[in-house]
C-alpha positions in Angstrom: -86.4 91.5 15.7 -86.5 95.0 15.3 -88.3 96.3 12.4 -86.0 98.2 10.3 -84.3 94.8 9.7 -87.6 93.4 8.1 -87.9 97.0 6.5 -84.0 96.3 5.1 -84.7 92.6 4.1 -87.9 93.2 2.3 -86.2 95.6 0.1 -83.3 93.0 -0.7 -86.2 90.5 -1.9 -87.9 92.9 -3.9 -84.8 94.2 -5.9 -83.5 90.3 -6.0 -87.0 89.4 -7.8 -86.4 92.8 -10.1 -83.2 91.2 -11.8 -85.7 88.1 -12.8 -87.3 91.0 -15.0 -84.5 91.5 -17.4 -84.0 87.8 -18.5 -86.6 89.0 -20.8 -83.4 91.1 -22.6 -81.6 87.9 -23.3 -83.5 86.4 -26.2 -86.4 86.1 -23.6 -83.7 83.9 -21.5 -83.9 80.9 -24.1 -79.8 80.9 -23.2 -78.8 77.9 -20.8 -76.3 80.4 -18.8 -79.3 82.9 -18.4 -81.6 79.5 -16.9 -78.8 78.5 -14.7 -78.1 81.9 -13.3 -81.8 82.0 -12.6 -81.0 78.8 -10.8 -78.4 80.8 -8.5 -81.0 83.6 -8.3 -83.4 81.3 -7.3 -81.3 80.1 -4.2 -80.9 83.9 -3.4 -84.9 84.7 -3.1 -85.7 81.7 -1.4 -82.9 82.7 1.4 -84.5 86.2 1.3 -87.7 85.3 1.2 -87.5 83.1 4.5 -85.3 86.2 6.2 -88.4 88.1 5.6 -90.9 85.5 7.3 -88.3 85.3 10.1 -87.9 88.7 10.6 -91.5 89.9 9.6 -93.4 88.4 13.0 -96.9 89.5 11.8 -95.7 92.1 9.3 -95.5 89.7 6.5 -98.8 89.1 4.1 -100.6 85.9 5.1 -100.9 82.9 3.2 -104.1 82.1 0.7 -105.7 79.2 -0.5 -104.9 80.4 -3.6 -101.1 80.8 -2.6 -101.3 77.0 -1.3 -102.9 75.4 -4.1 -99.9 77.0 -6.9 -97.4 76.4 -4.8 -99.1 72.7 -4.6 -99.2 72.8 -8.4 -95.6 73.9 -9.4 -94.3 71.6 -6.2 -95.8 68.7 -7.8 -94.5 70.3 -11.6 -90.9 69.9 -9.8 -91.4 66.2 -8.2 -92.7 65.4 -12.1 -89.6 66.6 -13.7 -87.6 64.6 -10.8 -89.2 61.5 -11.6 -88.3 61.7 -15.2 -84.9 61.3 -14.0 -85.3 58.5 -12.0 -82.8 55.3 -14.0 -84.4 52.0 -14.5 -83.7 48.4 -15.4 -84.5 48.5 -19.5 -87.0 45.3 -18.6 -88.9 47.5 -16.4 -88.4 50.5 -19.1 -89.9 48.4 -21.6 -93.0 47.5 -19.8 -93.8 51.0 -19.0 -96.8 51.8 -21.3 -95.5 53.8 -24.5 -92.4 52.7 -24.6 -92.3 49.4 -26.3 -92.4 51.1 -29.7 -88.1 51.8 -28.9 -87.9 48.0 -28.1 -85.5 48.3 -31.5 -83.5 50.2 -30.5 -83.0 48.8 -27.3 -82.2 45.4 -28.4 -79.9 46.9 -30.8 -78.0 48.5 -27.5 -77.6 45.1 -26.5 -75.6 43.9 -29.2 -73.3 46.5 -29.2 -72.6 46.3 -25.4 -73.9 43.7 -22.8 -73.5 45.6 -19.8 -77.1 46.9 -19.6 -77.2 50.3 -18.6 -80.1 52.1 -16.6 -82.7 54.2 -18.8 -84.2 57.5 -17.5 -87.7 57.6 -17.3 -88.0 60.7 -19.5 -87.1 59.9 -23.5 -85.3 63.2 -23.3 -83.2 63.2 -20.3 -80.9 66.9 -21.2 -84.3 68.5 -21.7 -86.0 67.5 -18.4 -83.2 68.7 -16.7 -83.2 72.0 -18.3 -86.6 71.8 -17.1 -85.9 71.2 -13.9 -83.9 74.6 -13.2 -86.9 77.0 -14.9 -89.5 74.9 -12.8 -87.3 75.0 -9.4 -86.8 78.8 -10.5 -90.5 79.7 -10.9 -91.6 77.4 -7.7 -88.9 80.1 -5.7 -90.3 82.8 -7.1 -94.0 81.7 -6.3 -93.1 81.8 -2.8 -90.9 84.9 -2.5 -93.7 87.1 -4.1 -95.8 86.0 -1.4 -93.5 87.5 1.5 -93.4 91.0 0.1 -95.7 93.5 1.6 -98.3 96.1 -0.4 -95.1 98.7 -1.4 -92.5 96.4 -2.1 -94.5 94.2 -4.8 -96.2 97.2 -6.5 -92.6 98.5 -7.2 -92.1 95.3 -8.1 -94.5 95.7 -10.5 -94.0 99.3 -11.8 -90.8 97.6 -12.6 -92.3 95.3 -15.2 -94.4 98.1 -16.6 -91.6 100.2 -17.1 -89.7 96.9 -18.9 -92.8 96.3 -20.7 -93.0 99.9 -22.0 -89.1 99.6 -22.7 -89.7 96.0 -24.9 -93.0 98.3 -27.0 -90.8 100.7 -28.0 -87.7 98.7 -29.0 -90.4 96.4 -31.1 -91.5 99.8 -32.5 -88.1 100.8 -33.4 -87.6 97.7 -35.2 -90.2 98.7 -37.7 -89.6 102.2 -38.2 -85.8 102.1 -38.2 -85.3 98.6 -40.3 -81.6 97.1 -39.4 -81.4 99.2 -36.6 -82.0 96.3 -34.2 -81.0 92.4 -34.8 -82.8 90.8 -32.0 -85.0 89.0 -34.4 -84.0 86.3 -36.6 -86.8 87.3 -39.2 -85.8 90.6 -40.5 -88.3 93.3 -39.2 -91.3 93.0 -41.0 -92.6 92.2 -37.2 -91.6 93.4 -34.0 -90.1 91.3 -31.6 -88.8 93.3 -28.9 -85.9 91.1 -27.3 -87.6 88.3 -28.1 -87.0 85.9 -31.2 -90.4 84.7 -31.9 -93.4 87.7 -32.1 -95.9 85.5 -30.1 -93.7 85.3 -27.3 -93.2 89.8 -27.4 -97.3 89.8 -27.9 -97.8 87.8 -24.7 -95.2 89.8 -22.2 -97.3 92.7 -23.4 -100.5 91.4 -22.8 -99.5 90.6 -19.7 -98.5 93.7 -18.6 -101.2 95.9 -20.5 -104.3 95.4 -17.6 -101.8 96.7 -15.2 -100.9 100.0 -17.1 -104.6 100.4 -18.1 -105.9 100.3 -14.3 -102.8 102.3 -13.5 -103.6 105.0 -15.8 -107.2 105.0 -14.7 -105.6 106.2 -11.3 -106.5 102.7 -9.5 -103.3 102.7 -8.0 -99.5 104.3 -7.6 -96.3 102.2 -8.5 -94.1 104.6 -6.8 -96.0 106.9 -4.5 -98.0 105.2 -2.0 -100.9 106.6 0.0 -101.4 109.2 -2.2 -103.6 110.5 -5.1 -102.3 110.0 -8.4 -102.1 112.8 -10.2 -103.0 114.2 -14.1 -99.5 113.9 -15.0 -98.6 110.0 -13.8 -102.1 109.4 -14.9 -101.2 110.9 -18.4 -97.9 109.5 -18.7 -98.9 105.8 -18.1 -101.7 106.2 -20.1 -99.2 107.0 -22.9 -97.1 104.5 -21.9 -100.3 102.0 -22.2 -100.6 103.4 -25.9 -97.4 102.6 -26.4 -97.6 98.7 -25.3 -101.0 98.6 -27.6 -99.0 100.1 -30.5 -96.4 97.1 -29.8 -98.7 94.4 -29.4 -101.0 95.4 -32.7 -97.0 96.0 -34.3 -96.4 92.4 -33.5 -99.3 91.2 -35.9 -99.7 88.1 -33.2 -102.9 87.0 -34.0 -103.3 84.8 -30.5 -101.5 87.3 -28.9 -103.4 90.5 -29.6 -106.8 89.4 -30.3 -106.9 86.1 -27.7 -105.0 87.7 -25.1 -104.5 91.4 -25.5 -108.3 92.1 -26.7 -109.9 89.7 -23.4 -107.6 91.4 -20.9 -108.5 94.7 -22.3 -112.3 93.9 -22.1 -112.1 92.6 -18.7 -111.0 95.7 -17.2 -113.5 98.0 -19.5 -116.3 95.6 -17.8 -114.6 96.3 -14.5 -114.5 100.0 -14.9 -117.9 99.8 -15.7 -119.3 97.8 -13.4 -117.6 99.8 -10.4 -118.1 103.3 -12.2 -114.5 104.1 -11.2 -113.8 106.3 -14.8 -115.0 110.1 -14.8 -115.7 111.5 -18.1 -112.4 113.4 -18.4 -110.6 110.6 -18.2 -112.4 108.7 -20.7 -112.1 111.1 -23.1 -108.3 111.2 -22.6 -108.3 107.2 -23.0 -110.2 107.8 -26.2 -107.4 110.2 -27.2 -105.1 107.6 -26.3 -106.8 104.9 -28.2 -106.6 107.2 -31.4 -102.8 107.6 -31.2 -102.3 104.1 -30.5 -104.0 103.5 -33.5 -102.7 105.6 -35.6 -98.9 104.7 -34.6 -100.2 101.2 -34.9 -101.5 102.0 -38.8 -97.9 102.8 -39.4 -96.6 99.7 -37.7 -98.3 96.9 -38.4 -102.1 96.9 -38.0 -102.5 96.6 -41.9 -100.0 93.4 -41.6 -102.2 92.0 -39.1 -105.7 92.6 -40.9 -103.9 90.4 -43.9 -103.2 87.4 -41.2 -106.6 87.9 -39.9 -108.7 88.0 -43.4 -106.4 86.4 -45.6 -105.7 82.3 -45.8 -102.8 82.5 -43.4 -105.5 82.2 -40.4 -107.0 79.6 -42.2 -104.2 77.5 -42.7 -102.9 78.4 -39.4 -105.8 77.0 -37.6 -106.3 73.9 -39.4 -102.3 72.8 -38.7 -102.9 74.0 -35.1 -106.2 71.3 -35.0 -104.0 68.9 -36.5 -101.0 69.1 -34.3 -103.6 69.0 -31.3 -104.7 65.7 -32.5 -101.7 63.9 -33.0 -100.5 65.7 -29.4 -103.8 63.8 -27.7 -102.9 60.7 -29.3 -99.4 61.1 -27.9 -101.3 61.6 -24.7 -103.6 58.4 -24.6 -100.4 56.3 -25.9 -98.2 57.5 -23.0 -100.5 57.9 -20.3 -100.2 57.7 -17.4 -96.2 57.8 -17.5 -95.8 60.8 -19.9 -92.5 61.1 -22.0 -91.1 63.1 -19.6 -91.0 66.7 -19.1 -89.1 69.0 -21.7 -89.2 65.6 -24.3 -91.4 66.9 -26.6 -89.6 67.9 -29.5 -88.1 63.7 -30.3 -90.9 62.1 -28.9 -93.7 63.6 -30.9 -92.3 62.6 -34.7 -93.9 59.1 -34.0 -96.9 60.3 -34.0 -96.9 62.9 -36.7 -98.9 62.2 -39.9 -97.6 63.3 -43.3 -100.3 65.6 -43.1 -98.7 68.1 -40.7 -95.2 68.9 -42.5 -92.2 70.4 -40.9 -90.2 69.4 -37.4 -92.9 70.3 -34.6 -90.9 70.9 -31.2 -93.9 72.3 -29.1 -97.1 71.3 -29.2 -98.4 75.2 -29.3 -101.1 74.0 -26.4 -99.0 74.3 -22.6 -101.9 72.2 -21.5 -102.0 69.7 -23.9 -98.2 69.2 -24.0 -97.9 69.0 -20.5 -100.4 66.0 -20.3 -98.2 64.5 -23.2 -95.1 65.0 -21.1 -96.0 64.5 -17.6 -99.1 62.0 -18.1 -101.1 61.5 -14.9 -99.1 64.0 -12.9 -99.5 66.7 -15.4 -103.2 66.0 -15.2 -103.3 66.8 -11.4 -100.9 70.1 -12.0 -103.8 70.8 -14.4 -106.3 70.5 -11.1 -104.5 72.1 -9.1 -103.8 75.7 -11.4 -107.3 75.4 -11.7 -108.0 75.6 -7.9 -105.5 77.8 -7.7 -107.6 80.3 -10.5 -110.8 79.9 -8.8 -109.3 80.7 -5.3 -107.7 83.8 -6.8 -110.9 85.0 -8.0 -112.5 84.1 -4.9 -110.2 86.2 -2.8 -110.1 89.4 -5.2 -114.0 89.3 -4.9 -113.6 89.0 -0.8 -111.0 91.3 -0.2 -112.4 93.7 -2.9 -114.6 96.9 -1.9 -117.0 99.0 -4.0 -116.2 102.0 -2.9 -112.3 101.9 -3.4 -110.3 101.6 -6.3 -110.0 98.6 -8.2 -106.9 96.5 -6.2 -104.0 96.3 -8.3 -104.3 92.5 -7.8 -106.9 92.3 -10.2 -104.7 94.1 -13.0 -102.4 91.0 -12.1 -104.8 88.5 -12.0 -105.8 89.7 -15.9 -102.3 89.5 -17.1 -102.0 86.1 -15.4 -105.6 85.3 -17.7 -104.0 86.8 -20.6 -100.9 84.7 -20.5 -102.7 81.2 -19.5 -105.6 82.0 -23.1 -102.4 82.5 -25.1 -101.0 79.2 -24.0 -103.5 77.6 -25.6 -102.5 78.5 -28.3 -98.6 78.9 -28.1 -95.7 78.1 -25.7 -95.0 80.6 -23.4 -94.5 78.4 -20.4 -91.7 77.3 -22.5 -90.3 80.8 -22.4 -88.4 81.3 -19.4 -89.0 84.9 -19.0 -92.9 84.5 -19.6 -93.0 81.4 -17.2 -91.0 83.8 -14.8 -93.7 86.7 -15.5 -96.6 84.9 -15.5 -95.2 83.3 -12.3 -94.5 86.9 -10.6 -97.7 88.2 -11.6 -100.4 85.3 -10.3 -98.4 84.9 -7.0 -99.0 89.0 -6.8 -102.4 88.4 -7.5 -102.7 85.6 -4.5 -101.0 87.7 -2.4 -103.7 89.2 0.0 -101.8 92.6 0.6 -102.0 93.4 -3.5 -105.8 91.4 -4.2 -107.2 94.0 -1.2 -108.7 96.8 -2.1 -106.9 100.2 -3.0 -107.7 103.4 -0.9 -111.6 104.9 -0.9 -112.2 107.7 -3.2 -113.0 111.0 -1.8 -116.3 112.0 -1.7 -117.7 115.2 -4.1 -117.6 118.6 -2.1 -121.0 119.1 -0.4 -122.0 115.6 0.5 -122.3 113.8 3.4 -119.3 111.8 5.3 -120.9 108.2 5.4 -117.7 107.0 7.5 -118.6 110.2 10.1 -121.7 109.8 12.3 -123.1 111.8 14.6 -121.5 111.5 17.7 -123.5 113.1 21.3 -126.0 114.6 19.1 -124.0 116.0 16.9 -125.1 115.8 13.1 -122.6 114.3 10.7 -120.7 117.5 8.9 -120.2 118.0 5.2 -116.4 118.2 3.3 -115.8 121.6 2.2 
C-alpha cells in the first residue's frame, strides 16, 4: 500500500479524535445525545484506526506494555459493565451477596404479578448502560491514539491546549463580565468554563497545564515539526500557560488546583531541573509569567480560594469527604464481590448513608473507591491493571528518554494523566465524559512510544566540540562555528 494512503488515513484519525475535544463545550458532554454521538464517533476511530494499521506496514507506532495493560484494563471496564446487564432468575438474584436487603420489594413484585420477570445484575440498569457507551467510547479511543504517528498526535495535542486555553479564558470572562456567560448553574462567583461543576473546569486544566509548561520551555512544537521553537511560540504559550493558571486559581477548586494543578506543576519544575533543560532567560520570562498570572488571578479568584483553604469550609469539606468514604467501603465489603453494578451509585448508596452525612450523595467523590463499590471483584482487577498500566508508562518514558534531548512530550502527557487520576480521589471526573475522554487521550499518548521518545538533541554552544563527530582517517573532530 502506497504511502500517501497511510499519510491520507492518519490525518482522517487524527481530526476524527479532534471532534472528541469539543464534547467538553457541551456541559462537559453530561448530555445523553453528546455520549451517544460519541458512540457513533467511536465506531468511526476504531474503523480509522485499523485503516491505519492496515495501511501503515511498519510505519505505525508499536505497541507497549503499557498500551497492553490499559487496553487490558478498560476491556475488562467494558466486559464489567456488560455483566451488569446480564437478566437473572430473582432466586438466583436474591442469593447474590448484597442483595437480600430488596427481598421486600421483591416479594412485594410478586403479589402484584406472578409472572416472574428476570432482574439485571446491576441495581441501576439505565445507568450501566449509559455507562456502557462512555466506557466502549474511551476503550476506542485508547486504541486509536495508539496508531497515530509523532506529528499527527502532537497536533492532536496542540489541539487540546488550544481548547484548554479557550475553556481559561471563557472561565475568566465569567468573572470579570458577571451574566455575560450562563454555562454555570451557580451564578459566577466561580469559573466554570463549559463546565457546570468548578472541579470538573479545575481538572481539564490541570490536565492540560504540564503540556503548555514543557511546551513553553521549548521541549517541543505542536505545529512545526523538526524545527527550533522560536521566542515568539515560546512566548505565546507561555502566556497562554498563564492564562490556564489564572483559570484554574479562578476556579477556587481546592482538589483541583492545589492536588492536581500544584503536583503536575512541581513535577515538571523537578524535571527541568534535573535535566538542566531551562536557560536563565527563560526562567526569568516564566517568572514574569508567574507574576501576571497572579496578579490576573488576585482579581479573579485567588482571594476566594485562600477563604476555602483557611476558613472552615475545608474543614467541613474534609470531614464529609472521610465520611462518605466510609459508608462507600462499607457499601464495598457488603456487595463484594458482585458490585451494584456500574453507573448504580447514586440509588444504591442511601442504604448505607448515616444521618450523619446529610443531603442525596450521587458519586462517591473517590473514582477508585466507587468503582470497587460498583464493579466489586472486577473493579478490583481494573484497579491492578491501571496500575501496571502507570508503572509501565513510567518505565518506558525513562527507557525511551535521553539526557541530552528535550524532555519528550510524552512526559507532559503522562503528568496530565497524574493530575487527573490525584483529582479523582477526590472528585468524579471519570464520571465526566469529556475528562474520561481526555484523560483517555492523554495516557494512551503517553504509552504511545513515538510521543514517550525523546524530543530532538539540543545544539551545542559555539566553540565546543561535536561529541556525535569523531575523527575519522586522522582527522580531529571540528568545532561548530
Amino acid at each position: 500500500m502506497p504511502q500517501p494512503l497511510h499519510y491520507a488515513v492518519e490525518k482522517a484519525l487524527a481530526i476524527a479524535l479532534g471532534l472528541f475535544l469539543l464534547v467538553a463545550a457541551f456541559r462537559g458532554g453530561n448530555i445523553d445525545e453528546v455520549v451517544v454521538a460519541s458512540l457513533y464517533g467511536a465506531l468511526l476511530i476504531t474503523g480509522l484506526a485499523l485503516a491505519v494499521r492496515w495501511s501503515g506496514r511498519g510505519t505505525t507506532p508499536s505497541v507497549s506494555s503499557a498500551a497492553i495493560a490499559f487496553w487490558a484494563a478498560l476491556g475488562l471496564l467494558t466486559l464489567v459493565t456488560l455483566v451488569g446487564l446480564i437478566p437473572l432468575a430473582p432466586d438466583t438474584w436474591l442469593a447474590l451477596r448484597g442483595r437480600t436487603y430488596y427481598e421486600p420489594v421483591i416479594a412485594a413484585l410478586r403479589t402484584m404479578s406472578p409472572a416472574e420477570a428476570p432482574l439485571p445484575l446491576s441495581l441501576d440498569p439505565p445507568a450501566t448502560r449509559r455507562s456502557l457507551l462512555l466506557v466502549v467510547t474511551c476503550l476506542a479511543i485508547a486504541y486509536a491514539s495508539a496508531c497515530l504517528g509523532r506529528r499527527s498526535m502532537l497536533q492532536l495535542l496542540g489541539a487540546f491546549a488550544i481548547v484548554a486555553t479557550a475553556e481559561a479564558l471563557i472561565g475568566l470572562v465569567q468573572l470579570g463580565y458577571a451574566g455575560a456567560l450562563t454555562f454555570s448553574y451557580s451564578g459566577h462567583n466561580r469559573a466554570t468554563g463549559t463546565f457546570v461543576n468548578k472541579n470538573h473546569f479545575a481538572t481539564m486544566l490541570a490536565m492540560a497545564l504540564p503540556l503548555l509548561l514543557l511546551r513553553a520551555t521549548g521541549q517541543f512544537t505542536f505545529f512545526v515539526p523538526h524545527m527550533e521553537s522560536g521566542p515568539m511560540g515560546r512566548a505565546w504559550w507561555g502566556a497562554a500557560s498563564a492564562v490556564v493558571v489564572a483559570g484554574l486559581i479562578a476556579s477556587t477548586s481546592r482538589a483541583g488546583l492545589i492536588a492536581a494543578g500544584l503536583s503536575s506543576t512541581l513535577a515538571c519544575y523537578f524535571i527541568w531541573r534535573r535535566k538542566r533543560t531551562v536557560s536563565r532567560p527563560a526562567m526569568i520570562v516564566g517568572i514574569a509569567l508567574a507574576v501576571f498570572a497572579l496578579a490576573v488571578s488576585w482579581l479573579t479568584g485567588i482571594r476566594r480560594l485562600i477563604e476555602s483553604v483557611v476558613g472552615s469550609g475545608a474543614a467541613d469539606g474534609f470531614a464529609s469527604r472521610a465520611q462518605m468514604n466510609g459508608q462507600t467501603w462499607d457499601g464495598i465489603v457488603s456487595l463484594f464481590p458482585f458490585g451494584s453494578g456500574i453507573g448504580s451509585y447514586a440509588i444504591v448508596f442511601p442504604r448505607f448513608q448515616t444521618p450523619p452525612l446529610t443531603g442525596f450523595v450521587e458519586y462517591a467523590h473517590n473514582d477508585y473507591l466507587q468503582l470497587l463499590f460498583e464493579g466489586g471483584a472486577g473493579g478490583l482487577i481494573v484497579l491492578v491493571l491501571l496500575a501496571a498500566a502507570a508503572w509501565f508508562a513510567v518505565e518506558l518514558t525513562i527507557q525511551l528518554g535521553d539526557r541530552e534531548a528535550r524532555i519528550a512530550p510524552g512526559a507532559g502527557c503522562l503528568l496530565g494523566a497524574l493530575a487527573f487520576a490525584i483529582h479523582a480521589g477526590f472528585d468524579f471526573p471519570a464520571h465526566i465524559p469529556a475528562l474520561a475522554i481526555l484523560a483517555t487521550m492523554l495516557f494512551a499518548a503517553a504509552i504511545n512510544p513515538a510521543i514517550a521518545a525523546a524530543g530532538q538533541r539540543r545544539k551545542p554552544p559555539v566553540g565546543t566540540l561535536v561529541p556525535w563527530a569523531p575523527s575519522v582517517a586522522g582527522i580531529e573532530p571540528r568545532f561548530v562555528r
